[in-house]
C-alpha positions in Angstrom: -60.8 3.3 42.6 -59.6 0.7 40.2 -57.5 1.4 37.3 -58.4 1.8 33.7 -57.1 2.0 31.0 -57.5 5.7 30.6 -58.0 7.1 34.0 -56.5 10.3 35.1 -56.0 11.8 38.0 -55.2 15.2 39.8 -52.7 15.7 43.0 -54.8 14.7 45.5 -56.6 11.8 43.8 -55.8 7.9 43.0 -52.0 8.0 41.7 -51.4 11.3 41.8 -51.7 11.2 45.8 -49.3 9.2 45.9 -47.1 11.5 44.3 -47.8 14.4 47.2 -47.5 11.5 49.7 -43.6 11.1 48.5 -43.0 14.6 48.2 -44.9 14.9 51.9 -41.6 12.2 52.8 -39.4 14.6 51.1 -40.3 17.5 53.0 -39.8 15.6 56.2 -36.6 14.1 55.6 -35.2 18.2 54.3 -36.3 18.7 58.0 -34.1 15.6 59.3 -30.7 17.0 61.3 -29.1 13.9 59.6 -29.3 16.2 56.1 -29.4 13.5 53.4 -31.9 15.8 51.2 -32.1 19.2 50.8 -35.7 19.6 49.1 -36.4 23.5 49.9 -39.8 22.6 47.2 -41.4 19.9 48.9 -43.3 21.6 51.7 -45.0 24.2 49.8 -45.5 21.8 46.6 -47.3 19.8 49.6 -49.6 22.2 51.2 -50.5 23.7 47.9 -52.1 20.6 47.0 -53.8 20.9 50.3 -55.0 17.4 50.9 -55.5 18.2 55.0 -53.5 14.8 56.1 -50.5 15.5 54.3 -49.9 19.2 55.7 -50.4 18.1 59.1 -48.1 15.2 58.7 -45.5 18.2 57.4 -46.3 20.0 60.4 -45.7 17.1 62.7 -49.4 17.3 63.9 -50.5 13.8 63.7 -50.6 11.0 66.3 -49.2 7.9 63.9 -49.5 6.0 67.4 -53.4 5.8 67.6 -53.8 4.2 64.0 -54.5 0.4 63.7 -50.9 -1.1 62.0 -48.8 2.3 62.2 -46.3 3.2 64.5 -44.2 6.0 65.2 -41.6 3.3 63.7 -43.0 2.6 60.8 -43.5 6.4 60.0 -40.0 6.8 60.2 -38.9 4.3 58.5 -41.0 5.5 55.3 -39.5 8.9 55.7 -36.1 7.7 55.7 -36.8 5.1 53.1 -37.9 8.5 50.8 -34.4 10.0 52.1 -31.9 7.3 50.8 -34.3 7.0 47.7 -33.7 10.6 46.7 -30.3 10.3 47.7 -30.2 7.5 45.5 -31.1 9.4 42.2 -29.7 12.6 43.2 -25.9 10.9 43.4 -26.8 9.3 40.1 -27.7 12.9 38.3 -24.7 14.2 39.7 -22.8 11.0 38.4 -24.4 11.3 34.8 -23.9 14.8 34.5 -20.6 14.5 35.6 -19.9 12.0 32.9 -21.1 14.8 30.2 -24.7 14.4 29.5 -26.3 17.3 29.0 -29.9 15.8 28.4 -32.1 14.8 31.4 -35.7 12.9 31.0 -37.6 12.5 34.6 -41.0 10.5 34.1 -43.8 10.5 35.7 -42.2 14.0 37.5 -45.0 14.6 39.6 -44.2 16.9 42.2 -39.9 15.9 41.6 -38.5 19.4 41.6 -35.1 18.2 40.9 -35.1 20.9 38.0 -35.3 23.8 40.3 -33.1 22.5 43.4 -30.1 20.4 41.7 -27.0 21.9 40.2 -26.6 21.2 37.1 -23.9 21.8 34.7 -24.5 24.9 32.0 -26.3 23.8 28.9 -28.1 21.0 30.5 -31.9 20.8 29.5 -34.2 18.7 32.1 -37.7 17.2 30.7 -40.4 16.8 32.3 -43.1 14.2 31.5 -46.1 13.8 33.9 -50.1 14.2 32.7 -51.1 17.9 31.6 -53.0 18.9 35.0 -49.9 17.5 36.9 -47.3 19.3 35.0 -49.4 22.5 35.4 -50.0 22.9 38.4 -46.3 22.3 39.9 -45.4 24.8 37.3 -47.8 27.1 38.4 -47.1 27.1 41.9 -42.9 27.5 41.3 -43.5 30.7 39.3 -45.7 31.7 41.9 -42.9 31.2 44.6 -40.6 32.5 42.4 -38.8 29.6 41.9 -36.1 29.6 39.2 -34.9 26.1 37.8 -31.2 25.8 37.7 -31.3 23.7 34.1 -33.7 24.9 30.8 -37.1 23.3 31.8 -39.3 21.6 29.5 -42.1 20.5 30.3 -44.2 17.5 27.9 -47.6 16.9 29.4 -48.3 13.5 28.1 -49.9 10.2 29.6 -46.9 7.6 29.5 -49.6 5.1 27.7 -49.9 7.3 25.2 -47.2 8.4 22.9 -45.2 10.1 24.4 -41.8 9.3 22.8 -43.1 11.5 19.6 -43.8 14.3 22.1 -40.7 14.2 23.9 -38.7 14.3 20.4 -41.7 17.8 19.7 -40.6 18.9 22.7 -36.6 19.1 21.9 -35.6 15.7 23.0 -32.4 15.0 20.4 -32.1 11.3 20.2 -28.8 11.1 18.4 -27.4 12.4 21.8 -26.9 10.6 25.4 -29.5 11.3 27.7 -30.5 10.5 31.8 -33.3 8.8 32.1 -35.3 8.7 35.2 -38.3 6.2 35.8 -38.7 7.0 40.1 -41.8 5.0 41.9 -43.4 4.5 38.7 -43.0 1.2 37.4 -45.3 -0.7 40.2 -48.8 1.7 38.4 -47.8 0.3 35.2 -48.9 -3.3 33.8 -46.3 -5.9 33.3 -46.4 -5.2 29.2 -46.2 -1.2 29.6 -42.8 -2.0 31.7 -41.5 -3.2 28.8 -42.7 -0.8 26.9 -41.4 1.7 28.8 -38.1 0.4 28.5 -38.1 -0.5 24.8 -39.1 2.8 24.2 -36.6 4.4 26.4 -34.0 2.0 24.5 -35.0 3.4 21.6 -34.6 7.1 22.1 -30.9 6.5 23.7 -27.5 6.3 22.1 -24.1 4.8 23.8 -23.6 6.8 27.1 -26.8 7.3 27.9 -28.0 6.3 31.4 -30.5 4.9 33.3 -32.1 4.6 36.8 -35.5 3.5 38.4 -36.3 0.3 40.8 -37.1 -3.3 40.9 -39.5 -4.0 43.1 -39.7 -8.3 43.6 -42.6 -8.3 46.3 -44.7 -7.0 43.2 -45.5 -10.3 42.2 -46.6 -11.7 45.4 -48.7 -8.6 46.2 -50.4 -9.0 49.5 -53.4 -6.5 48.7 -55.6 -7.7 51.1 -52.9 -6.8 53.8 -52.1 -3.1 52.3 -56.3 -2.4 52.3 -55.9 -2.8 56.3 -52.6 -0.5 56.2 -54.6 2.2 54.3 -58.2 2.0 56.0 -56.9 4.0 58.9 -55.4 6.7 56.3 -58.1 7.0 54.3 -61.0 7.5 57.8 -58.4 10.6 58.5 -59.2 11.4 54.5 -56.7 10.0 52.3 -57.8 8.8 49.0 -55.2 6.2 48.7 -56.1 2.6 47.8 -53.1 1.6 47.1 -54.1 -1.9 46.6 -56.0 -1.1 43.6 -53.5 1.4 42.4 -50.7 -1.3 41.6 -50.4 -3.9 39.2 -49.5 -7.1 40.7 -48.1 -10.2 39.5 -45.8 -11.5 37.2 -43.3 -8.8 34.7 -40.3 -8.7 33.7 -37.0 -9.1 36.0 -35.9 -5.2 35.8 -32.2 -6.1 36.2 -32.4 -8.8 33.3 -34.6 -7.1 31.0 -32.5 -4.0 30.8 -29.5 -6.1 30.6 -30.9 -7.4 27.5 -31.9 -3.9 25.8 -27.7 -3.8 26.1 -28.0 -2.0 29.2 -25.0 -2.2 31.8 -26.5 -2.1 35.2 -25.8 -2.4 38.6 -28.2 -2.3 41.6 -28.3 -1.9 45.5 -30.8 -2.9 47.8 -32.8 -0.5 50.1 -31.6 -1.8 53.5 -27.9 -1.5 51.7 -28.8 2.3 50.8 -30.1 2.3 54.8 -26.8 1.1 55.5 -24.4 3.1 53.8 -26.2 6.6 55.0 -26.0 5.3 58.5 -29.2 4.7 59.3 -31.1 1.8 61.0 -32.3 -0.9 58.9 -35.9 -0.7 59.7 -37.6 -3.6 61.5 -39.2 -6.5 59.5 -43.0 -5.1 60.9 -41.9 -1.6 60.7 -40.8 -2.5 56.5 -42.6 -1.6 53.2 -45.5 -3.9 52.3 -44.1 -3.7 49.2 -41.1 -6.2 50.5 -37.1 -5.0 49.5 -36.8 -2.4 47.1 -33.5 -2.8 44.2 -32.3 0.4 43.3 -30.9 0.2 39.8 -28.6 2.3 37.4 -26.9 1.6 34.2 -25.3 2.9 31.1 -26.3 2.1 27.4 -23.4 -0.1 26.2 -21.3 1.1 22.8 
């Protein structure tokens, strides 16, 4: 499905899939003896959503090996990709709130349950911004669990093209204070001016100390959709409605790194295959790698 302007989605549909196929990598790297994760949320988040392919992958019940351009390889190198990704932001919570700030912004949550299974410091308040359906129905199934989160919760149902700085301030935000600010596997399913938007109006809302974190993802601009539509035929035959070719928006934006710098940002970054390296893990394979190309993890404080 091609994207408009407007579109919206549900868990199992167009970008919203692709926020239960992350959590689906969350749940299988929780399950990794290696222990990078602990994400006790992800498998039931997962099979409540109840799109058939992911809860069999979860339950280790598909056959990667007969599908056209996958490999028990290449499988494993997504998972642990998801692991050192969580790690990633995880550390840099713990870094942030460790620094003092008490205020947490995570959009796009999606199915991120970093509210319920981090440990935060008293007094800290974690928002969540994601589209109203999305934030629902995560809620819903948490309280059904019984699942307590371990900061105060609040939740802004918003789409991110719409105004959602004036409903994150309705919702509590307090501007005149440093926040965490989260922006995980989202910029890619925004146009090249809504990045920047994003990050002006992130800019905006912040004050000396606040922090940052999200990814710069080069291969972006040289998007190879025709190659990604043969990755994901196989998927979708066993009934994933993932395109992700027409879920992106490729071609040229903004230089993360450089554009954040210039908001008065100080940020530093780490590759993927650095993050591989550092957790002990095997970089992956050139054929076995993201389509998307190398992944730049990057985190920063808002200069004084």
């Amino acid at each position: 499905m091609t994207r408009t302007h407007n579109d919206t989605w549900d868990l199992a549909s167009s970008v919203g899939a692709t926020a239960t196929m992350v959590a689906a990598g969350r749940a299988l790297a929780t399950k990794d003896p290696r222990g990078l994760i602990n994400d006790p949320f992800a498998d039931m988040l997962v099979r409540a959503v109840g799109v058939d392919f992911f809860v069999k992958m979860i339950d280790g019940e598909l056959d990667l090996s007969t599908l056209e351009d996958w490999s028990p390889a290449r499988a494993q190198a997504m998972i642990d990709g998801m692991a050192v990704r969580t790690k990633y932001f995880d550390d840099y919570f713990a870094d942030a709130t460790g620094a003092g700030v008490r205020q947490v912004v995570i959009l796009a949550a999606g199915l991120d349950s970093r509210a319920y299974r981090l440990r935060w410091p008293a007094d800290t308040v974690v928002y969540e911004i994601d589209q109203p359906q999305v934030v629902d129905f995560k809620t819903a199934v948490l309280a059904g669990a019984g699942a307590e989160p371990t900061a105060t919760r609040r939740t802004v149902g918003v789409d991110l093209r719409s105004d959602w700085p004036a409903a994150l301030q309705k919702a509590g935000l307090d501007p005149t204070v440093p926040t965490a600010w989260l922006a995980e596997g989202l910029l890619i399913y925004l146009p090249s001016e809504a990045q920047d938007r994003l990050f002006d109006n992130i800019t905006a809302l912040s004050v000396p100390g606040s922090t940052i974190a999200t990814e710069y993802v080069p291969g972006i601009r040289d998007f190879d959709a025709e190659r990604v539509r043969q990755m994901s035929e196989p998927l979708r035959q066993l009934g994933v409605d993932i395109d992700m070719a027409s879920l992106v928006y490729p071609g040229e934006r903004s230089h993360v790194i450089e554009y954040l710098r210039g908001c008065g940002w100080s940020v530093s970054n780490v590759s993927r295959a650095e993050l591989f390296t550092r957790n002990g893990i095997d970089v992956p394979a050139v054929e076995d790698d993201d389509p998307l190309g190398e992944i730049i993890f990057v985190s920063g404080t808002l200069a004084g």
